[in-house]
N, C-alpha and C positions, 0 to 999 in steps of 0.2 A: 077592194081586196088588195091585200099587200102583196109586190110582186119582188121579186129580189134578183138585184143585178145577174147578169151573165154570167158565169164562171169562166168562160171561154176569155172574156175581155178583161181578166183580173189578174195582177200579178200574185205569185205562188207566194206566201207567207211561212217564213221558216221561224219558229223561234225556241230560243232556246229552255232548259225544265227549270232548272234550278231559279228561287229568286225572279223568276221571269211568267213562265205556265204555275207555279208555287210560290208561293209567299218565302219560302224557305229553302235552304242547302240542303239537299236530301244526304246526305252524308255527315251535313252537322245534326239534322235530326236523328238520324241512325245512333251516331257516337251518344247522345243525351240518352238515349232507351236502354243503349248495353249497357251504358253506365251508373243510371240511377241506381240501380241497388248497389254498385259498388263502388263509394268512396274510394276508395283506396287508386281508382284508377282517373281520379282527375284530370292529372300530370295530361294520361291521353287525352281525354277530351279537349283541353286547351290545345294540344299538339294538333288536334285536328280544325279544326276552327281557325287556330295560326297560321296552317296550310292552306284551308279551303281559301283566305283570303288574301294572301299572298299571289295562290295561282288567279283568282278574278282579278286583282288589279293587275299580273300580268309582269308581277315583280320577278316568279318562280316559274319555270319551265309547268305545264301543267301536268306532260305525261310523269312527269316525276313527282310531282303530289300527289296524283292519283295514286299513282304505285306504293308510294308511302301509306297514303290514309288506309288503303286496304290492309296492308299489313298491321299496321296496328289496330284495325277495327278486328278482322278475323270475325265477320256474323256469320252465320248459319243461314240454310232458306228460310226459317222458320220464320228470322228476324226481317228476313229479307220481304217477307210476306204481308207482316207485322208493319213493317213501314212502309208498305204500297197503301195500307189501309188508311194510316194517320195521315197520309198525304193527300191525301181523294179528299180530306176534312180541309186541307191547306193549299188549295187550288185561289189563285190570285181571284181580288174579287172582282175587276175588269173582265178576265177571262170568264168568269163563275156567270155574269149578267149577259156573257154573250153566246151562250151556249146553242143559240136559235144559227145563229151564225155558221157553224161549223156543222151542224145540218143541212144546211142549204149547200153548203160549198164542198162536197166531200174531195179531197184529194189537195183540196187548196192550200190547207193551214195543216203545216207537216211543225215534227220534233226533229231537233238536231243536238245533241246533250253528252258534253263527259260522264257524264251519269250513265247508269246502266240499263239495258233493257227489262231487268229481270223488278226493278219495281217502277219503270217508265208506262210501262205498255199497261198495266191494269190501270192507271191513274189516266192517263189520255184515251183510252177505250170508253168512257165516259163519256166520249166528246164526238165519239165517232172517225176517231185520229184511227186509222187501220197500223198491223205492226208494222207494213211493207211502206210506213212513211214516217217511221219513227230510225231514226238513227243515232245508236248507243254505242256504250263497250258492254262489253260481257264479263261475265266472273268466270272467273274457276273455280271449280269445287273440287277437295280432298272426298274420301272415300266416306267420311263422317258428316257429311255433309254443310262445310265450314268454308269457306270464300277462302284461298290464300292465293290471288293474285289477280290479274287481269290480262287476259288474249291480247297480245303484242302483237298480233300480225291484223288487229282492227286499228285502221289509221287516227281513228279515235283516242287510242291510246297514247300516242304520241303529238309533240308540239306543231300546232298550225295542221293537224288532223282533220279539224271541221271541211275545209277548203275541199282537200281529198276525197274528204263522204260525201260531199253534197254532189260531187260531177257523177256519181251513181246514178245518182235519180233521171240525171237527163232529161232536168225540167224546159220543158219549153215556155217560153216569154219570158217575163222578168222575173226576177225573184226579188225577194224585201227580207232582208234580215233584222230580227226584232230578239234581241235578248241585255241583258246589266255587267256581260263581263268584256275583260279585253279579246279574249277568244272568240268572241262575236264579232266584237268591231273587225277583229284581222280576219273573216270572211269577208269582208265589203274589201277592205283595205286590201285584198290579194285578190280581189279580181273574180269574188265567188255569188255576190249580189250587187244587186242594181240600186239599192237603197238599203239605210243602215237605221235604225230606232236605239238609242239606249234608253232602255228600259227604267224607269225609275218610280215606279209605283210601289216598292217593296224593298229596294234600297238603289243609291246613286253614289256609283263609283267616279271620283274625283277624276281619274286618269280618261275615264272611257267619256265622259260627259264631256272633257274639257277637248278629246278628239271629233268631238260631231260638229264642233264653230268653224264657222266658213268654208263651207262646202254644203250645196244646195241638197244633195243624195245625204244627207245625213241631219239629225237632230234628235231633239228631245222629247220621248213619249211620255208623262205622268200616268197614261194607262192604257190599255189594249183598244179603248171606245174610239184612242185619237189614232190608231195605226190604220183601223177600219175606216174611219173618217177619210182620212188622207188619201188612203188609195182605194178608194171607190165602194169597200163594200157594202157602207151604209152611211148615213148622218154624213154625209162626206164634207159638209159645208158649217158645221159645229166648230166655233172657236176653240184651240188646245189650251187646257188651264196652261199649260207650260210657257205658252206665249203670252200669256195673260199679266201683266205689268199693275203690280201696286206699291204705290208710292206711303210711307207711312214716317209722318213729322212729331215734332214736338214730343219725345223717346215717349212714342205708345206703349202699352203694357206689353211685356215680352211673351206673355200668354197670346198674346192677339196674331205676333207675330208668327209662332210657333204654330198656332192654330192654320196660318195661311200656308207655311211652308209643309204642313204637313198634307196639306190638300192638292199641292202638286203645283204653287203661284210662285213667280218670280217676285219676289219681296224685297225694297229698298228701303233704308229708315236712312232718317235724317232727325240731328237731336232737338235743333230748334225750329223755331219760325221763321217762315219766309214771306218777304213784301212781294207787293204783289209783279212786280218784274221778274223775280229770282223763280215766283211760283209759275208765273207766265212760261221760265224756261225749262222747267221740270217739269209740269205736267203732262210736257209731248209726249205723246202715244202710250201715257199710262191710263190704266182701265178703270182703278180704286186706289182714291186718296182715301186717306187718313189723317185728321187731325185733332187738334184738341181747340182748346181756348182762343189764343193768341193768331192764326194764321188763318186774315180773310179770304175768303173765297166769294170776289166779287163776278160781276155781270163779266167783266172784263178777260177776267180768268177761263171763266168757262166758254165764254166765245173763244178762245184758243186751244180749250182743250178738245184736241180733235178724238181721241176715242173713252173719254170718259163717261164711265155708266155707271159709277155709284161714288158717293161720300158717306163714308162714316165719320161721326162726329164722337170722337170718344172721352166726353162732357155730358154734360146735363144740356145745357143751352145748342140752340142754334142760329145765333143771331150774327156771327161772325159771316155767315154763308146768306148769299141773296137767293133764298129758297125761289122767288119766284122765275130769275134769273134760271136758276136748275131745273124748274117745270118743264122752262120751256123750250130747253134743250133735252129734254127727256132724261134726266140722271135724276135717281132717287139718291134720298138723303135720308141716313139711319143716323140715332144718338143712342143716348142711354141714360133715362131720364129717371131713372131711380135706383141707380147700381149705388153713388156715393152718398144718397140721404141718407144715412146714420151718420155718416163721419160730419156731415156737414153741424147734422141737430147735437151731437154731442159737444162739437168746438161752441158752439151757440151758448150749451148750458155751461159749459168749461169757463168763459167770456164772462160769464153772467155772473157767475159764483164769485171768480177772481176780483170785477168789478166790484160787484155791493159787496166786499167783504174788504178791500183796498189793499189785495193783497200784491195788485200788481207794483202802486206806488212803494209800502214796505222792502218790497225784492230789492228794487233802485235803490233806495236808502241804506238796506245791509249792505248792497256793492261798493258804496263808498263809507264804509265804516262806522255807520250814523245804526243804533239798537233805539227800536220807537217800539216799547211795547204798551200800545194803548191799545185801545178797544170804539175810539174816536171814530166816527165815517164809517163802521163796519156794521154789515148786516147780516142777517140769515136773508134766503132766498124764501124759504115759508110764509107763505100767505102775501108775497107779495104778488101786484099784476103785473104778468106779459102781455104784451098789445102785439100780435103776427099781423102783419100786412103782403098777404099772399099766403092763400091755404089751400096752396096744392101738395105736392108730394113732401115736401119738404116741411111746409109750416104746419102742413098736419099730424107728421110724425112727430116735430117739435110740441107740438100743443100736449102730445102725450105723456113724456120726456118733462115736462114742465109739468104736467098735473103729478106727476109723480113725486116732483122734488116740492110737490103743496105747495105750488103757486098758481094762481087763479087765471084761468088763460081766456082772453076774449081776443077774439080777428076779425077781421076788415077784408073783402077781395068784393070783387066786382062781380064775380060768376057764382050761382047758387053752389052750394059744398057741402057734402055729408058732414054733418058735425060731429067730432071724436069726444068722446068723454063725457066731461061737465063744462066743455068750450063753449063760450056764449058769442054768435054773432051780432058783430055791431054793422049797421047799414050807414053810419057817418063816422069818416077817416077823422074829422073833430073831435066826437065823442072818444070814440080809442085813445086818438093824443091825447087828452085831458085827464084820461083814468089811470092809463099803462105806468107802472115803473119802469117798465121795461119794454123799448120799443124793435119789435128782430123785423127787419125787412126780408121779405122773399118771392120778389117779384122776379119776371122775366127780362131779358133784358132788349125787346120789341123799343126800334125806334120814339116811337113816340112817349115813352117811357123815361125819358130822358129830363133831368133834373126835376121830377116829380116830387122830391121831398128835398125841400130848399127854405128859406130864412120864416115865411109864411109858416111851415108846419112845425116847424123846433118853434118856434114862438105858443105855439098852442098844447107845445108839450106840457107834460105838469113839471115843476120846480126839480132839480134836482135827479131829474132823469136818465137809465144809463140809456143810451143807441147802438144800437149793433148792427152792419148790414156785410152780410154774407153773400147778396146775391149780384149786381153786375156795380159796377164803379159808377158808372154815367148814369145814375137813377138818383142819385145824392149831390147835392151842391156844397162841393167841396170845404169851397172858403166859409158857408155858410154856418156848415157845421164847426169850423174853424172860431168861426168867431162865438157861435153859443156855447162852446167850452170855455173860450177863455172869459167870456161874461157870464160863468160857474150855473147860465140857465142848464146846461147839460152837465152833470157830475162826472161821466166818463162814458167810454167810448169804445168799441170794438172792430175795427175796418179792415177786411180780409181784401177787398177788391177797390181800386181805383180807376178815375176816369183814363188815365192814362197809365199802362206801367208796361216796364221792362220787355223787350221783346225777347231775351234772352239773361240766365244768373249774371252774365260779365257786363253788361248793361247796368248804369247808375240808377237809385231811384230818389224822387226826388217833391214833396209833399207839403202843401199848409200844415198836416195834422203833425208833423215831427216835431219833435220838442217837445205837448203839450202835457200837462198833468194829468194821469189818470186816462190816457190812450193807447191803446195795445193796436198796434197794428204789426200784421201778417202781411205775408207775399203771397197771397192768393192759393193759400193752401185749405178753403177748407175742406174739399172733397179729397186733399193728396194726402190717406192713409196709401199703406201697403193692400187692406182689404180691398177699399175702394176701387181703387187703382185697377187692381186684377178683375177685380166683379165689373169693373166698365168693359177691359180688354176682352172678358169672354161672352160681354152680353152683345158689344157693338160688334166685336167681331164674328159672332154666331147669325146677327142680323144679315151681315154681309156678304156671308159664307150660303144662307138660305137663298138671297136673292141672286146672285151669281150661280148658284148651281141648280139652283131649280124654281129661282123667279118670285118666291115668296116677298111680299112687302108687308107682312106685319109689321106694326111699329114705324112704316115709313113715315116720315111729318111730309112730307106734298107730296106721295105719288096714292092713288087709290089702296086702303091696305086689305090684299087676298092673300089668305093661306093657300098655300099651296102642301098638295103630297110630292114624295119623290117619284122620281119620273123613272119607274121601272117597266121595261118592255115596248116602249112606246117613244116619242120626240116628241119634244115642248118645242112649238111656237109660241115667242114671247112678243107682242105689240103694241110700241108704245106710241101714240097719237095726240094730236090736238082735239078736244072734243067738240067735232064738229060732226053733224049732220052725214050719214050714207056710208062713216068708215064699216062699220060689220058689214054691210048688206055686201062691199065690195070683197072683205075678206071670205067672204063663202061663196062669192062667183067664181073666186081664183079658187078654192078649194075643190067645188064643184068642176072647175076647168079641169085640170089635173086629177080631176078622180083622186082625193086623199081623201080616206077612210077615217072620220072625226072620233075618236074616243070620249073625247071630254071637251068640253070648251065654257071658257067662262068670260064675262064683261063687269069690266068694272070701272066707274067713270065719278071724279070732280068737279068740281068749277073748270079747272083748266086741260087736265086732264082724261083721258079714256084708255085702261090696260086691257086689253084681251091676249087669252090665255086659252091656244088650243094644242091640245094635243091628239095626235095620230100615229096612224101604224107607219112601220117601217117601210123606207123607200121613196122616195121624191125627188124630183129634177130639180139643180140649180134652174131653172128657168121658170118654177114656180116660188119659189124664194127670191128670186130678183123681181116677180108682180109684187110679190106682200111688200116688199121693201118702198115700193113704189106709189102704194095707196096715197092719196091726196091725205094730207094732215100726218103723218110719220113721219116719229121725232127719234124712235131707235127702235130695232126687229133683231133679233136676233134667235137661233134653235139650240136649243138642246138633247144631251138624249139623257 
C-alpha cells in the first residue's frame, strides 16, 4: 500500500501561476482572444507581451505593467471566465501528472501570482488549491461590467508585493519558492522563503536562472517532479534532468541538440574530436556522450568516466567504442544504423556511373584545358555486375538501387540474408571477385576485420575492374590497392574512408591513392547528406532521450533491448548488473523488506549482462534504494518517476 509522506514534516510550496502552475501568461493569453477577431488591434497585443516580459525579467517595475496591461486589455467577466477555461486546458504538464500529490497535502502547495484571482481560483480548484491559499490582485469592474484597473491597496499590485502577501499566511516551517520570473526569485532574495526553484519547464529567464548559481537554497527545476523530489514529497532520490550533463562531439546534428535542450539537459558540444587524454578530461561527471566517427571511447575512458550512463554513437558503426569495456561498466550504447543508408547507396551508384563512364578523368583534363571527346573507356552501367561484400542494411538497399539502374547484383556475407530482388548469393568471396565489374565493399568495421581485402583479392578480381569501398578504411590494404591501379589490374576506384585520416578539417591528409588515374577519393562523406545528418540526430537522439527518461533500450548494441512504456503514476527502478546467479531473488527480498507495492517488473539478461525493470507505487525510503544499490553484481541503479 502506498503511504505518503507527513504533511506536518514538509516544507510549504508556494508557486507561482503564470508560465510556472501554466504553461502560459494568462494575460498574454487574454490579449490573443480579445484580439483575434480584431486585427486592427495588434499594435496592443504586441504592447502586452513587451510588458509581460519586461516585468518577468524584472527590467520594468511590475505594479506598473500590470496597471498598464489592464488598461489596454479592458475584458469583461465574460472574457475573464472565457480564459479561466482555456487555461484548466494549459496547466504545466509536471503539475498536470502530479495532481495525486496535491490531494494528499491539502494546504501544502499554495498560489502566489500578479495575476488575478478572478481567473486563478477556478484553474487551481482543480487541484484542491482552496481560494484562502491562493494570493492574487483583483480587478475592478465598471458598471458594464469591463476590468478598468486593479485594487492598489492589495500589496500585490505593487513592486516586491509577493514578500508582503506571503507574511499573511503565517506559514509555519519552511517555505520553498518555486516560480520563472524575477518577482519570485526577490521572495527568497528578501527574506520570504527558505528555498528558491526557477522554474523552467515552460520558459527560462536568462536573468533569474543565472541568479540560482552558488547558493546552495536555490537552483534549477526543468519540472515540478524535481521540486517534489528534493524536498521530500515523493521520488525524492530521482536524479534532476537539469543536473543531468551531456557531453556532445564532433558538431552532432543540431536537431539532436535541440531535442536534449528541450527536455530540460544541460548540453555541451564540442566541434571536433578528442584523443583519448582531452576525452579522459571532459567526460568528468557527464552523464551522455555523444559522438560520431573519429572520437574513441576506449576501456580507459570509461574507467574514468565516473557518472556515465549512456553513449550515443551518431554513425552507423560502433567500433570506435570498446562495447565490451561499456558492458561492464554498465553504460549502454545507442547508434543509428540505418538513418544514412540512402545517402551512403546513392554516392555508391554516383561512384559507379562516374567511374565506368571516365567521367571523372575527362572533368581533370577540361580543368587544364585539354577537350577529349571520345567515347574511349566509357560504359553504360546496364547489365553490368556489382559484387556487394556485406548485405546488411546498406548492401541490401544498394542491391536495389543497382537492379534498378539494370545491373546484375550478386553478394557475398558470411550470415544467411533475406535476398532483395533478382540478387543472387555467392557463398565464395573467389567466385564474386571473378564475375563483379564492380566490387562495393560494406562490411563492419569489427577488429578482426582488418586488411581483409588486400593484394590476394584485387589479384582474383576480373581485369579491368572498378573498387569502391564506403565502409571503414582498415578493411582494405592501402598500398595494395595502390599498386593494382597503377598495374591498370583495377581500372578505377572510389575510397570514401581511410586507415588513417584527419582528426579534425585543419588536419593534413595524406595517401598512396593521391595522384592516381581514375581515383575519386572523399573525406569520409558518405553518410554526410543534410537528410542523413538529421535522420541520425533524431533517431540516436530519440534512442537516448527513451533510455534516460524512462529506461528503454531498444536498439541498444550490448545492453539487453526492452521496451519500455512511460512511467506514468508510478517510479521505475532501473537495475543494471553482472549476470550472475541470485541478483532478482535479492531484489524482491529488499522489495518485500520495505513493503513496495510492485506494479510491473520485468528481466532481461545477455551473455554479460542482466537489466531489471521494476516499477512501484509511490513512496519509498532512501534506505531501500541504498540495498538495491548494493546487490552483489550492480554496475548502475538508478529511479525514476
Amino acid at each position: 500500500m502506498h503511504m505518503a509522506p507527513s504533511s506536518a514534516n514538509l516544507a510549504t510550496l508556494v508557486l507561482d501561476f503564470d508560465s510556472t502552475f501554466t504553461k502560459v501568461e494568462a494575460l498574454d493569453v487574454l490579449a490573443e482572444q480579445l484580439f483575434s477577431s480584431d486585427p486592427a488591434r495588434l499594435t496592443d497585443l504586441n504592447a502586452i507581451k513587451e510588458l509581460t516580459e519586461l516585468a518577468m525579467s524584472g527590467e520594468i517595475g511590475f505594479g506598473e505593467a500590470l496597471q498598464k496591461r489592464i488598461q489596454i486589455l479592458k475584458p469583461s467577466r465574460e472574457d475573464i471566465a472565457g480564459l479561466a477555461e482555456t487555461l484548466k486546458q494549459q496547466v504545466s504538464d509536471s503539475i498536470g501528472r502530479n495532481l495525486k500529490v496535491f490531494q494528499e497535502h491539502p494546504g501544502k502547495i499554495r498560489i502566489i501570482s500578479g495575476g488575478f484571482h478572478e481567473f486563478i481560483e477556478p484553474v487551481v480548484a482543480d487541484y484542491g488549491i482552496k481560494a484562502e491559499h491562493v494570493l492574487a490582485n483583483r480587478l475592478i469592474f465598471d458598471d458594464n461590467g469591463i476590468a478598468t484597473g486593479v485594487e492598489q491597496d492589495n500589496p500585490l499590485s505593487k513592486d516586491g508585493g509577493k514578500i508582503i502577501a506571503l507574511q499573511s499566511w503565517a506559514v509555519s516551517g519552511q517555505v520553498v519558492m518555486i516560480g520563472d520570473g524575477w518577482t519570485d526569485f526577490e521572495v527568497f532574495k528578501g527574506g520570504g522563503a527558505d528555498r528558491f526553484y526557477a522554474f523552467v519547464e515552460n520558459i527560462s529567464r536568462e536573468k533569474v536562472v543565472a541568479a540560482t548559481t552558488g547558493n546552495e537554497a536555490t537552483q534549477v527545476a526543468a519540472s515540478f517532479d524535481e521540486v517534489l523530489h528534493n524536498e521530500g514529497y515523493e521520488g525524492r532520490y530521482s536524479f534532476p534532468r537539469s543536473r543531468m550533463k551531456m557531453l556532445m562531439l564532433e558538431n552532432v546534428h543540431p536537431v539532436a541538440i535541440a531535442h536534449f535542450r528541450e527536455e530540460g539537459y544541460d548540453v555541451s558540444t564540442l566541434k571536433g574530436a578528442l584523443d583519448e587524454d582531452a576525452l579522459i578530461e571532459a567526460i568528468q561527471g557527464v552523464h551522455v556522450l555523444g559522438i560520431r566517427s573519429k572520437t574513441n571511447v576506449t576501456a580507459k575512458v570509461l574507467d574514468a568516466a565516473d557518472k556515465l550512463m549512456a553513449i550515443g554513437a551518431f554513425c552507423i558503426g560502433t567500433n570506435q567504442i570498446d562495447l565490451k569495456a561499456a558492458s561492464a561498466k554498465g553504460v549502454a550504447v545507442f547508434n543509428a544504423p540505418y538513418s544514412n543508408t540512402r545517402s551512403v547507396v546513392e554516392m555508391v551508384m554516383g561512384l559507379t556511373v562516374v567511374l565506368t563512364r571516365n567521367i571523372y578523368n575527362k572533368s581533370i583534363q577540361m580543368h587544364t584545358g585539354k577537350w577529349d571527346k571520345s567515347a574511349t573507356g566509357a560504359h553504360e552501367v546496364r547489365n553490368k555486375t556489382i559484387g556487394i561484400i556485406g548485405y546488411g542494411a546498406i548492401g541490401s538497399q544498394l542491391s536495389v538501387l543497382a537492379e534498378a539502374f539494370g545491373m546484375r547484383v550478386i553478394y557475398y556475407d558470411v550470415a544467411e540474408k533475406l535476398t532483395m530482388g533478382n540478387a543472387k548469393r555467392y557463398r565464395s568471396l573467389d567466385a564474386l571477385l571473378a564475375e563483379a565489374d564492380v566490387v562495393s565493399l560494406h562490411v563492419d568495421g569489427r577488429a578482426e576485420n582488418k586488411n581483409i581485402f588486400g593484394r590476394a583479392q584485387f589479384a582474383k578480381m576480373k581485369d579491368g575492374a572498378l573498387f569502391i569501398n564506403l565502409s571503414r578504411g582498415h578493411v582494405v590494404d592501402i598500398e595494395a590497392l595502390a599498386e593494382a591501379i597503377r598495374s591498370k589490374k583495377i581500372y578505377g576506384a572510389g575510397v570514401d574512408v581511410f586507415p588513417e585520416e584527419p582528426r579534425t578539417n585543419d588536419d593534413p591528409f595524406d595517401s598512396p591513392l593521391m595522384g592516381l588515374d581514375n581515383v575519386i577519393l572523399s573525406p569520409h562523406i558518405g553518410g554526410s547528406t543534410e537528410e542523413a545528418q538529421e535522420a541520425i540526430g533524431e533517431f540516436a537522439s530519440e534512442r537516448l532521450l527513451n533510455f534516460i527518461s524512462r529506461g528503454d533500450t531498444t536498439f541498444s548494441v550490448n545492453m539487453p533491448n526492452v521496451q519500455l512504456s512511460e512511467v506514468e503514476g508510478r517510479h521505475r527502478f532501473l537495475h543494471i548488473h553482472k549476470n550472475v546467479p541470485g541478483v532478482m531473488a535479492s531484489i524482491n527480498q529488499i522489495m518485500a523488506k520495505y513493503n513496495l507495492n510492485i506494479l510491473a517488473q520485468h528481466l532481461k539478461t545477455n551473455e554479460q549482462l542482466g537489466y531489471v525493470i521494476v516499477d512501484v507505487d509511490r513512496g519509498y525510503s532512501k534506505e531501500a534504494l541504498d540495498e538495491l544499490r548494493a546487490v552483489n553484481g550492480t554496475l548502475k541503479f538508478r529511479s525514476l518517476v
